[in-house]
Kinemage of the C-alpha trace (Angstrom):
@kinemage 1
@onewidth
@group {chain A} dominant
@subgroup {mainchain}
@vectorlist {calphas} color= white
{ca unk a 1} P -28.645 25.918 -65.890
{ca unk a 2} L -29.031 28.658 -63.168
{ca unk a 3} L -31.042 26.507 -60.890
{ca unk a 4} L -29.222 23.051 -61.290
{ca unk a 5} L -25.662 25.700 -60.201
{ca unk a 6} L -27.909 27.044 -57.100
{ca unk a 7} L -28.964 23.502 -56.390
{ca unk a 8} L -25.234 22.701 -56.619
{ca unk a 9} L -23.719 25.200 -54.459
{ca unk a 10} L -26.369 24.657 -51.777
{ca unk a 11} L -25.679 21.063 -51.223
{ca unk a 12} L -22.309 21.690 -50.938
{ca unk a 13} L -22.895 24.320 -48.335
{ca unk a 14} L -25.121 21.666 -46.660
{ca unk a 15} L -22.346 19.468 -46.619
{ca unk a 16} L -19.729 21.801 -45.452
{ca unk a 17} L -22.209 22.818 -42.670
{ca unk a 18} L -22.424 19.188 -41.379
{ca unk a 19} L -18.982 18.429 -41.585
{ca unk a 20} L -18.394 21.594 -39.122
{ca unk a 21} L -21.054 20.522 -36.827
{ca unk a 22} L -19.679 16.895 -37.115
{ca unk a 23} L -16.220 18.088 -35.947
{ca unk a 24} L -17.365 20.413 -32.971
{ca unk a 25} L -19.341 17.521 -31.818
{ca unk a 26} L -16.968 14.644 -32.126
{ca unk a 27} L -15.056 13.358 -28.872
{ca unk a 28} L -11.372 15.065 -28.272
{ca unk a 29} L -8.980 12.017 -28.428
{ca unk a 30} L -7.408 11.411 -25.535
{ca unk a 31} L -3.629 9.799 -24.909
{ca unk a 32} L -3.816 6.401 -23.190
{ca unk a 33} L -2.638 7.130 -19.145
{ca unk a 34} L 0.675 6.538 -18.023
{ca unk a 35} L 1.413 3.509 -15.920
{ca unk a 36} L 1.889 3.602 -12.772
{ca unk a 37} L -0.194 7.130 -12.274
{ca unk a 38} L 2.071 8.507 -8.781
{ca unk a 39} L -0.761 10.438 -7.846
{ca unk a 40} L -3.855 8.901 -9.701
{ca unk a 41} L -7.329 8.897 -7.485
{ca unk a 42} L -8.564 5.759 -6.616
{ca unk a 43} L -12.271 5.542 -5.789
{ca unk a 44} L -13.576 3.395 -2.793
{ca unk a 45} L -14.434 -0.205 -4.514
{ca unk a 46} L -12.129 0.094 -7.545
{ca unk a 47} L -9.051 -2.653 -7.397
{ca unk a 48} L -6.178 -0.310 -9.114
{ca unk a 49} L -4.879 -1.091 -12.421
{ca unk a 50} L -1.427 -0.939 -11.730
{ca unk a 51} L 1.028 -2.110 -8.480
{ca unk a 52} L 3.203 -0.679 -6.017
{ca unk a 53} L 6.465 -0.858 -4.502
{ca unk a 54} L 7.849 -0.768 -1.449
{ca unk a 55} L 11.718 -1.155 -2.024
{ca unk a 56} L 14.344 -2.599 0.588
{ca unk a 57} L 16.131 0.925 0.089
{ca unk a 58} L 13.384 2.503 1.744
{ca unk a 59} L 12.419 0.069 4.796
{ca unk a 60} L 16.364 1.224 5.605
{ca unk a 61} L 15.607 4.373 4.894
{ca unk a 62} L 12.145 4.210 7.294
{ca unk a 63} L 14.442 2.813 9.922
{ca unk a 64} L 17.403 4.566 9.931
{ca unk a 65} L 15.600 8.112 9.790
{ca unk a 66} L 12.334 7.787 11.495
{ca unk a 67} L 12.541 8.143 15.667
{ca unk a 68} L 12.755 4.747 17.396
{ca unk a 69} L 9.298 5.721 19.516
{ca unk a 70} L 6.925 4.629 18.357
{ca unk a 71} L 8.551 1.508 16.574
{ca unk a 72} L 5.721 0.844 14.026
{ca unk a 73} L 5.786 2.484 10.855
{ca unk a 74} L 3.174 1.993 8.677
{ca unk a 75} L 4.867 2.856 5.012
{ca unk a 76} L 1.809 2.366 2.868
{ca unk a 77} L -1.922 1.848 2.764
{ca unk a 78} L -3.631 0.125 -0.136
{ca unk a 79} L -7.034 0.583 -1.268
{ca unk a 80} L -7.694 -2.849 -3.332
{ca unk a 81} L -11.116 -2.790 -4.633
{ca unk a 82} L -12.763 -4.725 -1.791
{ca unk a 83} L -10.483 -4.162 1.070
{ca unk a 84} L -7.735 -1.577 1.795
{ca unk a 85} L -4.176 -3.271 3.026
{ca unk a 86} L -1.726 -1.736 5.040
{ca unk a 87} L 2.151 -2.452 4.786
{ca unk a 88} L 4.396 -1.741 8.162
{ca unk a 89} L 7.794 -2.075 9.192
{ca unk a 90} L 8.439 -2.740 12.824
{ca unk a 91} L 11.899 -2.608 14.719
{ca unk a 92} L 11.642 -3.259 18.563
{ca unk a 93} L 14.361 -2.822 20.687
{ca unk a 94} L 15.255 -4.502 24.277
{ca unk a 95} L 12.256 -5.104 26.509
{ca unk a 96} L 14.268 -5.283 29.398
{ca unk a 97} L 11.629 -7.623 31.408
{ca unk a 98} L 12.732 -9.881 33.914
{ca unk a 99} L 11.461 -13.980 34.330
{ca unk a 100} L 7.682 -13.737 35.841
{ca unk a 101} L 6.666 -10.116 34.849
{ca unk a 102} L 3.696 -9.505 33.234
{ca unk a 103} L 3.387 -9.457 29.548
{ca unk a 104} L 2.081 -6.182 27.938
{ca unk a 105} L -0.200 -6.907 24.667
{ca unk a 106} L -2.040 -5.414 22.548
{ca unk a 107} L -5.085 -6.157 19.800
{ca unk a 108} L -6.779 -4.663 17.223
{ca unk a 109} L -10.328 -4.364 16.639
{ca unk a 110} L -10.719 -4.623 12.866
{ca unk a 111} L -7.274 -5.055 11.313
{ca unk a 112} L -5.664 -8.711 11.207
{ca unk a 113} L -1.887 -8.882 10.930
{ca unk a 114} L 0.472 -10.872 9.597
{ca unk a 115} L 4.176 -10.800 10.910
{ca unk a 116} L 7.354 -12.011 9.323
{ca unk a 117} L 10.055 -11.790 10.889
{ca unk a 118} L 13.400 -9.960 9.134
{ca unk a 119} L 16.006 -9.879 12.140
{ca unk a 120} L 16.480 -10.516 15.504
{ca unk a 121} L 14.517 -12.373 17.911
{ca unk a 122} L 12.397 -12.511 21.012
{ca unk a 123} L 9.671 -14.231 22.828
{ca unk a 124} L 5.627 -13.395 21.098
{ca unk a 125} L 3.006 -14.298 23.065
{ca unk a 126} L -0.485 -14.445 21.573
{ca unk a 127} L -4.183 -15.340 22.525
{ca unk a 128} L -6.052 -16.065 25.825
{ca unk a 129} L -7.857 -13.649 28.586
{ca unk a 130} L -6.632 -9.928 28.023
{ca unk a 131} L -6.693 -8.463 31.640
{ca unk a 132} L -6.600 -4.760 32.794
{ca unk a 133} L -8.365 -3.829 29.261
{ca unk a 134} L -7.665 0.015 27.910
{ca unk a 135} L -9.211 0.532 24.911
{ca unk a 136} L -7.911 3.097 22.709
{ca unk a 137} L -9.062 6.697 23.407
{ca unk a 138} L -9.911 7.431 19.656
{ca unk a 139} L -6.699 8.726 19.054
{ca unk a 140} L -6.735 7.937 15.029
{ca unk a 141} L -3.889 5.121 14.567
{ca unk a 142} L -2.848 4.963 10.463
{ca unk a 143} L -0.943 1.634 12.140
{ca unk a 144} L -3.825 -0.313 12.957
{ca unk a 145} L -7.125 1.358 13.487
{ca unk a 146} L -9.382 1.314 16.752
{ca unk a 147} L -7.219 -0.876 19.320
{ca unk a 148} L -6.481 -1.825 22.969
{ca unk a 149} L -3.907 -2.829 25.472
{ca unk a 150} L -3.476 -4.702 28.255
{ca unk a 151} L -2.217 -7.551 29.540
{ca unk a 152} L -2.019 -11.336 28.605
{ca unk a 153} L -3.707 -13.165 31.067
{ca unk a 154} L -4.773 -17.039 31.111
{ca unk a 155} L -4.538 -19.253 28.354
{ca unk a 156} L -1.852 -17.527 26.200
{ca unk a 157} L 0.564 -18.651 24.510
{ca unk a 158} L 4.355 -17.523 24.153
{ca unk a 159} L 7.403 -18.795 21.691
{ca unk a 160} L 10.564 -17.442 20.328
{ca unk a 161} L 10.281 -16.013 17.189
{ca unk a 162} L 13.328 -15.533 14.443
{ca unk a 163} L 14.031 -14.626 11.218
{ca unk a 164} L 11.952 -16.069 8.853
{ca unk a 165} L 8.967 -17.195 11.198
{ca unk a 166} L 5.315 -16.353 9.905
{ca unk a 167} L 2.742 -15.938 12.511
{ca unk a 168} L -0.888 -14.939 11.451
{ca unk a 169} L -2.423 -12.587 14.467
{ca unk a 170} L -6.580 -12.431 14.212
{ca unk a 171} L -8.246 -8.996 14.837
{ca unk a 172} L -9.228 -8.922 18.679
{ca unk a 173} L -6.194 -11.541 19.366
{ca unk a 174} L -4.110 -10.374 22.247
{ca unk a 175} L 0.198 -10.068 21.171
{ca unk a 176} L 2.994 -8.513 23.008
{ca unk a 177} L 6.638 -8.625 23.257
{ca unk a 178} L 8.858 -9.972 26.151
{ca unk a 179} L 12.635 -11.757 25.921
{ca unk a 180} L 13.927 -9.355 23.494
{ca unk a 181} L 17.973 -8.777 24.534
{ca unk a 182} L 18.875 -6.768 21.275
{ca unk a 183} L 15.955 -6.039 19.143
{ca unk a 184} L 13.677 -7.832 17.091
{ca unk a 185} L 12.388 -6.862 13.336
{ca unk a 186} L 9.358 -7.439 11.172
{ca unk a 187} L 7.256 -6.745 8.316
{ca unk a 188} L 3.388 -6.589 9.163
{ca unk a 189} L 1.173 -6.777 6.353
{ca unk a 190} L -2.776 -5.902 7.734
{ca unk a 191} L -5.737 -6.543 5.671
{ca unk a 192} L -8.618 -4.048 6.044
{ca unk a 193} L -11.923 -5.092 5.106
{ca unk a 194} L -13.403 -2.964 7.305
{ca unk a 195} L -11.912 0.314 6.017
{ca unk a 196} L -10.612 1.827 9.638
{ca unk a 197} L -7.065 2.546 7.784
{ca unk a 198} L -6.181 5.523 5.368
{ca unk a 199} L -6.379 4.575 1.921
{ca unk a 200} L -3.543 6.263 0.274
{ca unk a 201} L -1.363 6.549 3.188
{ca unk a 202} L 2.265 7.090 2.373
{ca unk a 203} L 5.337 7.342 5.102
{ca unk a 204} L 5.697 10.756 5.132
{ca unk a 205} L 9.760 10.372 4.356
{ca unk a 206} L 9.184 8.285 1.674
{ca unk a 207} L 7.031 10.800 -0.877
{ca unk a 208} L 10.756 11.726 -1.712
{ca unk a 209} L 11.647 9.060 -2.744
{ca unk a 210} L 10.812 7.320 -6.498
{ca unk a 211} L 12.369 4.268 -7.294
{ca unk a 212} L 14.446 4.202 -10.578
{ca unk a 213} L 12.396 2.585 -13.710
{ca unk a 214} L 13.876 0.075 -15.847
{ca unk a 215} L 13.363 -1.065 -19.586
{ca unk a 216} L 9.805 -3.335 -19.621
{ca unk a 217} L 11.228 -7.130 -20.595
{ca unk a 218} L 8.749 -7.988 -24.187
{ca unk a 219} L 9.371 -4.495 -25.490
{ca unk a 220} L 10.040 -4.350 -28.801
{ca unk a 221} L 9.443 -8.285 -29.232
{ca unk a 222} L 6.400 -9.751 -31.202
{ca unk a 223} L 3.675 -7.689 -31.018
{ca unk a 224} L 5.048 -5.152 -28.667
{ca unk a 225} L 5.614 -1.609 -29.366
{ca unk a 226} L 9.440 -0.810 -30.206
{ca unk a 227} L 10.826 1.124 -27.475
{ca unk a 228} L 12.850 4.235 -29.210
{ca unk a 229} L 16.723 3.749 -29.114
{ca unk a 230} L 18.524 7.305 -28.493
{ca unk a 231} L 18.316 9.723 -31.235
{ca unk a 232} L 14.816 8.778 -31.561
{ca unk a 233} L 15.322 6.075 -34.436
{ca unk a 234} L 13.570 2.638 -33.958
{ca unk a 235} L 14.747 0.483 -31.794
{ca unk a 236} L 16.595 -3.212 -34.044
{ca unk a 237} L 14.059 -6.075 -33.249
């Protein structure tokens, strides 16, 4: 009887034992992370998990606080997984040339763009011989990486560009600005597969800003979790 209560109480120690050395070893449980992270850490080759905005509130806020020199802002840089993208807002004012002068451009070495224009007008001209070449002094530019100026020489092209137009500018393509009486306006969105811009970059003025969220449409319909109502009872599917 004595040894079949010893034999007893030992397993049971045995068992308490392993359920304490179970429990310190088992994982902490962690909460699922909150989408979209503001300030999560995205490592060089991972495409994020969530998106990001760039609101028409703060373009106008870009251009209506920012100084007019130098007219490109660049508002964000994306890393995507395979490429980083950049996101600027241009506003050019009057370029005050006269018929016949020279045409100052400028091209990038890495970074394509893409304009589209959002107001205003003026005459683009792209392509052909770049002559008097400066390149860039290694000044870092968060715009549009290593670059050069100069300016457009033989077989260019030039049109007037308005709101709405779409023009697709190569890296190493020549583009400058003449005809503009008032101002012209664009959005320039600039793949990066080469990794010259900042992933990460924000406008500076714009880290103050976070745009308002609204209620996710599905919540709290089929499968979806119910969203709380106020008071903290369930929300009526």
């Amino acid at each position: 009887m004595k040894q079949g209560m010893i034999g007893a109480v030992t397993a049971l120690a045995a068992v308490v034992t392993y359920g304490v050395v179970a429990g310190a070893q088992a994982p902490a449980q962690t909460a699922p992370p909150a989408y979209p992270p503001p300030a999560a850490t995205i490592q060089t080759g991972d495409a994020p998990a969530y998106a990001f905005d760039i609101t028409k509130a703060e373009i106008d806020y870009v251009l209506k606080n920012s100084p007019s020199n130098p007219p490109d802002r660049q508002l964000r840089v994306v890393d995507m997984g395979k490429y980083n993208l950049g996101v600027g807002i241009i506003r050019r004012g009057p370029t005050n040339d006269k018929p016949g002068d020279p045409v100052p451009v400028l091209w990038h070495d890495y970074t394509p763009e893409i304009y589209y224009i959002t107001s205003g007008s003026g005459v683009l001209t792209t392509g052909g011989t770049i002559l008097n070449q400066r390149p860039g002094r290694g000044v870092p530019n968060v715009m549009n990486g290593p670059s050069g100026s100069g300016i457009a020489g033989p077989g260019a092209y030039s049109r007037r560009v308005g709101p709405g137009d779409i023009i697709i500018i190569p890296n190493k393509v020549a583009h400058g600005w003449s005809g503009v009486t008032d101002h012209v306006e664009y959005l320039s969105y600039r793949p990066d597969p080469d990794r010259v811009l900042p992933a990460g970059w924000v406008y500076p003025s714009l880290l103050r800003i976070v745009p308002p969220e609204v209620p996710t449409p599905g919540v709290g319909r089929g499968a979806a979790p119910a969203a709380p109502a106020p008071g903290g009872a369930a929300a009526p599917r």
